[in-house]
FINU-777237 format. One line per 10 residues: number of its first residue (from 1); their letters; for each residue x, y, z of C-alpha. Coordinates in steps of 0.1 Angstrom, whole numbers, always signed. Layout:
N
NUM) A) X/Y/Z; ...
END
This chain:
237
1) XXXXXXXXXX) +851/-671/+91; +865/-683/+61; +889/-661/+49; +918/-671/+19; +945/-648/+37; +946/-673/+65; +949/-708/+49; +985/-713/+62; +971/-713/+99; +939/-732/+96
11) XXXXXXXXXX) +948/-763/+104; +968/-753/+132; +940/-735/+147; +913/-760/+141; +936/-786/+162; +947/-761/+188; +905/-754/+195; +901/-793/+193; +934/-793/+222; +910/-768/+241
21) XXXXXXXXXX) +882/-794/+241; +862/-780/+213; +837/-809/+196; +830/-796/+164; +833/-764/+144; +809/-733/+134; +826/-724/+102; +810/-691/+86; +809/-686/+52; +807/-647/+44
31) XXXXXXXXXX) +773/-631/+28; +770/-593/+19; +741/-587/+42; +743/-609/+74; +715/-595/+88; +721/-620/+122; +761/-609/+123; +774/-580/+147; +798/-558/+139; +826/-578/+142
41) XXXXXXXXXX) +814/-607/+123; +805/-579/+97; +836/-564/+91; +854/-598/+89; +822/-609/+62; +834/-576/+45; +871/-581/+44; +870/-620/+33; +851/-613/+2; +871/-581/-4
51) XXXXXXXXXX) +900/-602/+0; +885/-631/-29; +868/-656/-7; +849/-679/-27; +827/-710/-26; +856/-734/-35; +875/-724/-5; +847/-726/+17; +849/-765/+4; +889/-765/+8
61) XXXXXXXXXX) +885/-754/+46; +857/-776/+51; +886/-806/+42; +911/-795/+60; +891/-789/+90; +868/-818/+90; +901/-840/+91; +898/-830/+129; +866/-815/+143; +830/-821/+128
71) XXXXXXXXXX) +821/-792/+107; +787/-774/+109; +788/-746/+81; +772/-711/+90; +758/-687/+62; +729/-676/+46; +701/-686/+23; +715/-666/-7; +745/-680/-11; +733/-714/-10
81) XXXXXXXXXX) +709/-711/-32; +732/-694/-55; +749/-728/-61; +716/-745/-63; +702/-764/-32; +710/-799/-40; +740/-792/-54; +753/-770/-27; +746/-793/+2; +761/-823/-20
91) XXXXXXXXXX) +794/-805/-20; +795/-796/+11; +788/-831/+22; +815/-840/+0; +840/-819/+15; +834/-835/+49; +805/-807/+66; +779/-825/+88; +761/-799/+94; +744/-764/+82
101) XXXXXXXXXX) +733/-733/+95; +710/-708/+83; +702/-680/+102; +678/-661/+77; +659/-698/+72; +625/-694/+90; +605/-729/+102; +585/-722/+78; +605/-717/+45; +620/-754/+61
111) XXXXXXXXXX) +609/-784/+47; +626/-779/+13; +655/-775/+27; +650/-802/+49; +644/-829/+21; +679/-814/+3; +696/-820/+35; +685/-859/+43; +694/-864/+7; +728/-852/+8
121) XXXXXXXXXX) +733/-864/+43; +736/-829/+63; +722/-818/+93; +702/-792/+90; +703/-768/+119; +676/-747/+128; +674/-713/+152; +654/-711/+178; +648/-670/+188; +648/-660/+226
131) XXXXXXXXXX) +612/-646/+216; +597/-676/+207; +572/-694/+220; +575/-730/+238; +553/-745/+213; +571/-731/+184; +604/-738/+202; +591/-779/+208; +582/-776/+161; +618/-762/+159
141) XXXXXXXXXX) +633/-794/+181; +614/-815/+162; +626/-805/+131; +662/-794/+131; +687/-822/+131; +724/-820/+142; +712/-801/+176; +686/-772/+180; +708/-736/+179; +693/-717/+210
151) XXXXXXXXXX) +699/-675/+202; +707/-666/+243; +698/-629/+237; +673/-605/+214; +695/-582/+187; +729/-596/+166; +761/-615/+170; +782/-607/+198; +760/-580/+214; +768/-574/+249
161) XXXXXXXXXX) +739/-554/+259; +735/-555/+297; +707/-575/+302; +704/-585/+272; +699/-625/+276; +668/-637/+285; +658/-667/+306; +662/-698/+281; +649/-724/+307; +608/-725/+296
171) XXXXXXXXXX) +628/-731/+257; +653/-755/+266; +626/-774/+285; +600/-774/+257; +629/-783/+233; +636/-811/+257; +599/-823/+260; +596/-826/+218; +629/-842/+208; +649/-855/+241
181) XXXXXXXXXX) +678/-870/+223; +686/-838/+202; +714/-819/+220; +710/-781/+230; +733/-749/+221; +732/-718/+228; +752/-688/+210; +752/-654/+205; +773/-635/+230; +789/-666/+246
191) XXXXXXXXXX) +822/-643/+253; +835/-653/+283; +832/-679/+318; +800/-662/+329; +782/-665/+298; +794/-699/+290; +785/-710/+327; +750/-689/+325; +738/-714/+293; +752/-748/+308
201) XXXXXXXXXX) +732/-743/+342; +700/-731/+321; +699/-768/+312; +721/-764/+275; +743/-790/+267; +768/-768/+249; +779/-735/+235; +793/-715/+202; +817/-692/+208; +823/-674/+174
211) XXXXXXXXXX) +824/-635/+180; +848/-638/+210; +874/-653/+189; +869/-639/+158; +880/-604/+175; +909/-621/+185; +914/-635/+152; +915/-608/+133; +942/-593/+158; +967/-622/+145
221) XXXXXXXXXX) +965/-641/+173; +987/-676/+173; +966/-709/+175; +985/-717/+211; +969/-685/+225; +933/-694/+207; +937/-725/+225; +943/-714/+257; +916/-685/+259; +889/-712/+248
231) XXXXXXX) +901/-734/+274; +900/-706/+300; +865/-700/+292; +849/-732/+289; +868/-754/+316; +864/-755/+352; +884/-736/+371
END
């Protein structure tokens, strides 16, 4: 999450997760109401714009961070369209994001947002819901660019509900059937090995991890120890 109070250890952390084999970066611009966000991601939405956080540091981290990792930029519709469609994605394009999320941003309510992303050269990253149909999954494939973000379990950010996550292996193969080049990630309670190993042998070909360290964030944790708890998670043993 984008937060002014931490600007001296950004960069830091960026290249410690990029140490840990990271291969791009979620980076989550804060809304009032993020209705997909779990309590944890909540409170730190909450304390970043209590704290000043504004669109022109959103486009300062996105330079200092895309210096290292690719940057796909997480938020919602409002603030986007608060800046104006075209002229948001143009900025963030300029300050080095690839890519954009959108979790309130149905199919549907798409193609405009679509056409402002191939113009400003952004991918465009849709959601795909555990609930959704196969066919609906194979339209979301075919129209999200960037890769096809795969929600591994029904309710908000970070939940872990026991049994919770549902069987993503009908989606992932009906996203596979409609766009086979376009890579496959799931998030949303990716929080440890087990989670991490659960998507990659359901057929995904990566994971966000985002509520996992944002706890440990929050709790000052140095960019060495990020570092090392991503790689404990995500590599082999």
């Amino acid at each position: 999450m984008v937060d002014r109070r931490r600007a001296a250890r950004f960069a830091p952390t960026v290249a410690a997760f990029r140490s840990a084999g990271a291969t791009a970066l979620e980076l989550g611009f804060p809304f009032s109401d993020p209705v997909a966000d779990g309590p944890v991601l909540e409170a730190e939405a909450d304390r970043s714009l209590s704290d000043g956080t504004r669109w022109k540091d959103l486009l300062a981290a996105c330079r200092v961070a895309s210096r290292t990792l690719p940057i796909a930029v997480m938020t919602y519709a409002n603030p986007i369209w608060r800046q104006g469609l075209d002229r948001a994605l143009g900025a963030l394009a300029g300050s080095g994001a690839t890519g954009l999320i959108v979790p309130d941003l149905s199919l549907e309510d798409s193609p405009a947002w679509r056409r402002a992303a191939r113009r400003a050269g952004i991918s465009l990253v849709l959601l795909a819901a555990p609930g959704a149909s196969p066919a609906r999954v194979a339209r979301l494939a075919r129209a999200s660019r960037g890769f096809l973000y795969l929600v591994a379990h029904y309710g908000t950010t970070g939940a872990t509900v026991a049994g919770a996550g549902v069987d993503l292996r009908p989606l992932i193969a009906a996203a596979r059937a409609a766009a086979p080049r376009l890579p496959l990630v799931v998030g949303f309670g990716i929080r440890d090995r087990a989670s991490v190993a659960r998507a990659l042998e359901q057929g995904a070909d990566g994971v966000v991890v985002a509520t996992a360290l944002e706890e440990r964030i929050a709790r000052g944790a140095s960019p060495e120890s990020l570092g090392a708890w991503l790689r404990s998670i995500t590599r082999p043993a």
